[in-house]
N, C-alpha and C positions, 0 to 999 in steps of 0.2 A: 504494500500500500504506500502510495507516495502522497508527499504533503495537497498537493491539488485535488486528491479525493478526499478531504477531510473539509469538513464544512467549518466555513467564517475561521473566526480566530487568526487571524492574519499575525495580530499582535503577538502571540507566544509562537508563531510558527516563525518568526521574526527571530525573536528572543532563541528559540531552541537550534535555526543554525547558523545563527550567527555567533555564537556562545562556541558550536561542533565546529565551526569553519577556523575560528582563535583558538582552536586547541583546548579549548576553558570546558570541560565533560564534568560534571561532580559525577563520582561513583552511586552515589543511594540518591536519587530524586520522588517524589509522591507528588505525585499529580489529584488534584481533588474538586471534585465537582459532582454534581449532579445528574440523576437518569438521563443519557439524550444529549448530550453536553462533546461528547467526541474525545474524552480522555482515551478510551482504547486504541480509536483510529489514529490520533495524532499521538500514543505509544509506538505504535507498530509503525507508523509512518516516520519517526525519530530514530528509532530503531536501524530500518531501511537506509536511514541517511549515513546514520556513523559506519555502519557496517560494510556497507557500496563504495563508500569514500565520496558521495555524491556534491562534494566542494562546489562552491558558490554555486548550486540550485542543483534539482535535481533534473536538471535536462541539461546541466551543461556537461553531461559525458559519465564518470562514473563506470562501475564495475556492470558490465550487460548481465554479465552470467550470475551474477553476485543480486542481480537486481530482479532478475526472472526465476532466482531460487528465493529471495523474498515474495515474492508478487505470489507463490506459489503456496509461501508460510515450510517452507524445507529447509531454510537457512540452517546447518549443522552449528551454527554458535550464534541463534535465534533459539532461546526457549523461552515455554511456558508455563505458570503455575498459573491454578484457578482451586475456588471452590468445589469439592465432588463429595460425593456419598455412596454408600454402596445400593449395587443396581440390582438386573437380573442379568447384568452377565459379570458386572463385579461383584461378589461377595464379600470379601475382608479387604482391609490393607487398602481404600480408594486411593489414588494417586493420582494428579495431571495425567500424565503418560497412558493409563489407562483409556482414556476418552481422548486421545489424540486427534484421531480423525475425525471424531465429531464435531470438536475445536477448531478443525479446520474451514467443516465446511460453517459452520456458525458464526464463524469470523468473518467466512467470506461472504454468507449470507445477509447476516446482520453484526455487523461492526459495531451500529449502536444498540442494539440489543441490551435489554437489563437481565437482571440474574434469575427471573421467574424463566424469563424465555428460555437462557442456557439450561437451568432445570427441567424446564419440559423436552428442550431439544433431547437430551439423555434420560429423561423417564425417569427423573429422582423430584417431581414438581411435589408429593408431600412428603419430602421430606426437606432438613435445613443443613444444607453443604457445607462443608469448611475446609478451611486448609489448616492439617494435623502435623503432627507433630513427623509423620511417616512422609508429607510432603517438603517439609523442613530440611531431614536430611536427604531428599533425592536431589533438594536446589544446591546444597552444601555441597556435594557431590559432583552433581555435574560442573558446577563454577571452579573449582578446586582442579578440574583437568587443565590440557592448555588447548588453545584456542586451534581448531582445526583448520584454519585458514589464514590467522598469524595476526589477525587485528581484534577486534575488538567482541566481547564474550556478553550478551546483554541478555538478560532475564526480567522477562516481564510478567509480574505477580499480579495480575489481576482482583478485584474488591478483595485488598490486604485486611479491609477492616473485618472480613471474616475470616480471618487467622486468629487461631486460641493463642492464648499465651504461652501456653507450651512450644507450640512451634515459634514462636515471635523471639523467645528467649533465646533460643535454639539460634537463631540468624542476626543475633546482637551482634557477637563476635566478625562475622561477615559483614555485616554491612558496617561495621567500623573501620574492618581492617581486611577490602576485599584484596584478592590477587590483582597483578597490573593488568588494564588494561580491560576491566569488570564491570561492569555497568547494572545495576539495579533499579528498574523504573517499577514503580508499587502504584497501583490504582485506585484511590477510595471512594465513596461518597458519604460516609460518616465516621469522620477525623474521630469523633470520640470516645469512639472504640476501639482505637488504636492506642497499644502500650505507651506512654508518654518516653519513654527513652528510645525508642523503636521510632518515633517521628523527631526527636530532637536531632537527631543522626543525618535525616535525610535533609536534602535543598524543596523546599516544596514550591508547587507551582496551582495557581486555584484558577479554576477553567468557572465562569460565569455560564449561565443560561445559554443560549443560542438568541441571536436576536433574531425577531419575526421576521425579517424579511431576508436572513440565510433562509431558514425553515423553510418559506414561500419558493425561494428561489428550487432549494434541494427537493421540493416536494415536487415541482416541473419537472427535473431533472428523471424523475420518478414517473411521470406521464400526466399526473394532472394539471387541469385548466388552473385559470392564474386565479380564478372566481374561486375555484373549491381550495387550492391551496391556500389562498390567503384565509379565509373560514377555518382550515384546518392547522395554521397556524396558529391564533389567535386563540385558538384553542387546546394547543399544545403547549402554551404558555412555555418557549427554550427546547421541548425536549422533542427532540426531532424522534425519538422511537417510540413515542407519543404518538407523533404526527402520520405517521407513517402505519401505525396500528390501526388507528379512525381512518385513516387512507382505503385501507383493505378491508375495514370494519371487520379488525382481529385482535381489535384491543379489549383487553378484560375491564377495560372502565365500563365499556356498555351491560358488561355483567356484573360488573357492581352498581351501577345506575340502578338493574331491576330489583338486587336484591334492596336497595336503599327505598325504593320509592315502596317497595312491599311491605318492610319495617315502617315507613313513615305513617302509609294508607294504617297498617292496622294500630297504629299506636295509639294514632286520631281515635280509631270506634275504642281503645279497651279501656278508658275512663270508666269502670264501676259496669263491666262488660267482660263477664269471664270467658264466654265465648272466643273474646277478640285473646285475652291470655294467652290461652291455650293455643293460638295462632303463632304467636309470641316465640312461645317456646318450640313449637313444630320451626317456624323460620331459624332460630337458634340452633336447632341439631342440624339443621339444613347445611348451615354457612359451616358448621365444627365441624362436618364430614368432608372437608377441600383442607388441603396442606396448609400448614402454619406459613410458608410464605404468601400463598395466595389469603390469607388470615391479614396476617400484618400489610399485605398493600390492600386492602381490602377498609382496615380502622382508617388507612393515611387514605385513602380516597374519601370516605367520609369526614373526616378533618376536614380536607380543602373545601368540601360542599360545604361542610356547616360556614368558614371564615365567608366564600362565597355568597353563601346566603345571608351571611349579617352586613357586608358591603351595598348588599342590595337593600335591603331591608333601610340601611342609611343613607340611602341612595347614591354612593359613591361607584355609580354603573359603568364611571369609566376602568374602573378596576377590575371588573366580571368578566372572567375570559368563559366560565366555564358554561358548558350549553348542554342541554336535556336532550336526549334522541327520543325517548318516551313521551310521545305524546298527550298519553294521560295525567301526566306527571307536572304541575305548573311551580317552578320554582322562583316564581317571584309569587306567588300565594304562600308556599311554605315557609318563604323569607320571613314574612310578616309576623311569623311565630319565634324568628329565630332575634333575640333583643338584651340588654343589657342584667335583665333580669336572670335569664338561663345562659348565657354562650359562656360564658368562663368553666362554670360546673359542667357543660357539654364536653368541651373540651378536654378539661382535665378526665373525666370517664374513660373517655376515645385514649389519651395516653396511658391512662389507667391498666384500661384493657392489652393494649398493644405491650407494653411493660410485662405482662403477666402471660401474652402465648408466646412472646418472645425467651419468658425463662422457662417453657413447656407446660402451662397449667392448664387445667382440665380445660378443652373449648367450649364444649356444651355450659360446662358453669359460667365461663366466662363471658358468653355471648349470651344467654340466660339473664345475667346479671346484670350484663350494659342496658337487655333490651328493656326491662322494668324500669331500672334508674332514668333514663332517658324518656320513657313515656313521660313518667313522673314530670319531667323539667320540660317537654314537650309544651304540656297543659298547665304550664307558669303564666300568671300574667304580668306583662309590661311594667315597668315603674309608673307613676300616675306623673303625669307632666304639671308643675306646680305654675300656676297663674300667679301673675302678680296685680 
C-alpha cells in the first residue's frame, strides 16, 4: 500500500517521510486515532516507504521488486501482530501467524476495517481477541533475527490496546532496546488501556477524524454519486469504515438502530404495564445472545444516539450528523424526552453497563438491568423553566 491510497492526512504523510527521507526513524512509534481514521493504511503504507527505500516520494523510483512484494503484504521483514482467539481450526496457543492469510486478504479488502469486522472475517465475532503473552514472544523472536534483505525489520502491532499486560511486559525490554535497524509501529484507538511505560517509550502520533469531504471524495472513488456520498459522509461523522458500511448497507449501526428503536417503543408502553416488562427482558436475552464485542459497540452506539438526541432536543441541529433509516422510528420526537433532567444518569448506565460486559458479567443481567433503569429515566420529567 502506498501513501496515495491512504485517504487525506497529507499533514503526517508529510511528517512521516520527510522525518524516513532525514534519516530521523524513532524505533517504537503509536499511532492513535479512531475507527475509520486510516492509522492501519498509512502503517502499512510507512512501512512500504522505509522498506522500498522509496526516497523523496514514492514514484520517484525505489525498490520495484521490494514494492510488489509489499503491495502483495509478503515483505519477509514486513510483519504482523493482531488480536486472535481460538477458532474452529485454531484451538490453543492463537497467534498472528495462524490467520495469516486471512490478514491478508482483510487488509487488502478492508484496510479501514474495525476489529468486529476482523473478528467476523475469522469466525471469533463472540468472542474478545487479544494479543497474549504467546504472541509476545513470536514478535520477540522474529525481530531478534536479522533482516532478510539487509535494511530495515518493521512490525506492525495492530489495536496494541488489546495486548494484556502480560505480553506488554514481555516487549518492554524491546521496545526500549530494539536491535538496529527495528522499527515498531503499534496501532491504538484507546491510549488508556495501554501500560503507561509501554506508551512512554514510544514517539506517538494522533490521527484526527477524516474530514467530510476526504470521506465524500473516497466514497466516489468507491462508485457513489457525489449526492449519496456526501449524505453518507455526514453521517459517518470521520470514519470512513462507517461510510462505506451504510454505503453497502452492511453496517451493524442499522442493526443496532432496530434493536434501539425496539427498547425505546417498549419502554414508552411498560410504565405500570407488565406486559411491556416482560418485552423488556425477552429484548434483553435477545441483545446477551451476540458476542460481547458486538455488546460493547452496540452500548457506544446508543451513547452517541442518546448525546444526538439531546443536541437536538436543544436544538443545536447543526451538530446532528446522525440519521434514522427506520422509518417508524422519529428521532427528533424521542429527542424531546431526552433533557437535562435524565441524560447525565442515561449516560453514566450506558458506561455503566459497557464497564461490566467489558470485564465478562452476566449479559442477560446486565442488559436486564440497563433496560429497567432506563425506562425508569425514560419517563422523567423536564426541569420546570422558572419565569420571572
Amino acid at each position: 500500500m502506498k501513501f496515495s491510497q491512504v485517504l487525506g492526512l497529507n499533514h503526517l504523510k508529510h511528517h512521516l517521510t520527510s522525518s524516513a527521507d532525514a534519516g530521523r526513524v524513532p524505533h517504537a512509534q503509536l499511532f492513535i486515532g479512531p475507527e475509520g481514521s486510516g492509522t492501519l493504511p498509512m502503517a502499512v503504507a510507512y512501512a512500504q516507504y522505509l522498506l522500498c527505500k522509496n526516497k523523496g516520494g514514492e514514484n520517484a523510483g525505489g525498490n520495484i521488486d521490494c514494492n510488489k512484494k509489499c503491495d502483495h503484504l509478503n515483505h519477509p521483514d514486513l510483519h504482523f501482530a493482531f488480536p486472535v482467539a481460538t477458532s474452529e481450526t485454531v484451538s490453543s496457543h492463537p497467534v498472528s501467524d495462524h490467520y495469516r492469510a486471512a490478514w491478508s486478504t482483510f487488509l487488502s479488502e478492508q484496510p479501514y476495517g474495525n476489529l468486529f469486522d476482523w473478528y467476523r472475517a475469522i469466525g471469533i465475532e463472540k468472542k474478545q481477541g487479544q494479543i497474549g503473552v504467546d504472541e509476545a514472544q513470536d514478535i520477540v523472536r522474529k525481530l531478534s533475527l536479522k533482516s532478510y534483505e539487509g535494511g530495515y525489520k518493521i512490525m506492525i502491532i495492530w489495536m496494541v490496546d488489546r495486548m494484556n499486560s502480560s505480553a506488554a511486559n514481555k516487549l518492554l525490554k524491546l521496545i526500549e532496546e530494539p536491535p538496529q535497524k527495528t522499527v515498531l509501529l503499534m496501532i491504538a484507538e484507546d491510549p488508556g488501556q495501554l501500560l503507561k511505560t509501554l506508551k512512554s517509550r514510544c514517539q506517538i502520533l494522533q490521527f484526527p477524524a477524516l474530514p467530510e469531504s476526504v470521506v465524500t471524495d473516497g466514497l466516489i472513488q468507491q462508485g457513489a454519486s457525489r449526492e449519496e456520498a456526501h449524505h453518507l459522509a455526514q453521517e459517518a461523522n470521520g470514519n470512513f469504515n462507517k461510510a462505506l458500511d451504510l454505503m453497502l448497507q452492511d453496517s451493524e449501526d442499522l442493526i443496532f438502530e432496530k434493536w434501539f428503536a425496539q427498547w425505546a417503543r417498549t419502554a414508552f408502553k411498560a410504565k405500570g404495564n407488565r406486559a411491556a416488562i416482560h418485552e423488556l427482558i425477552l429484548w434483553s436475552e435477545e441483545v446477551s445472545k451476540t458476542g460481547r464485542e458486538t455488546q460493547k459497540k452496540f452500548l457506544a452506539y446508543c451513547l452517541s444516539l442518546i448525546r444526538q438526541a439531546m443536541l437536538m432536543n436543544y436544538n443545536a441541529h447543526s451538530l446532528v450528523y446522525l440519521k434514522m433509516h427506520d422509518s417508524d422510528f422519529d428521532l427528533e420526537r424521542f429527542a424531546s424526552f431526552i433533557h437535562e433532567n435524565n441524560v447525565r444518569e442515561m449516560v453514566q448506565e450506558f458506561e455503566r453497563a459497557r464497564y461490566h460486559i467489558l470485564r465478562n458479567g452476566n449479559a442477560k443481567i446486565i442488559f436486564t438491568d440497563l433496560s429497567i433503569k432506563l425506562t425508569r429515566l425514560l419517563h422523567a420529567k423536564p426541569a420546570q423553566k422558572m419565569s420571572l
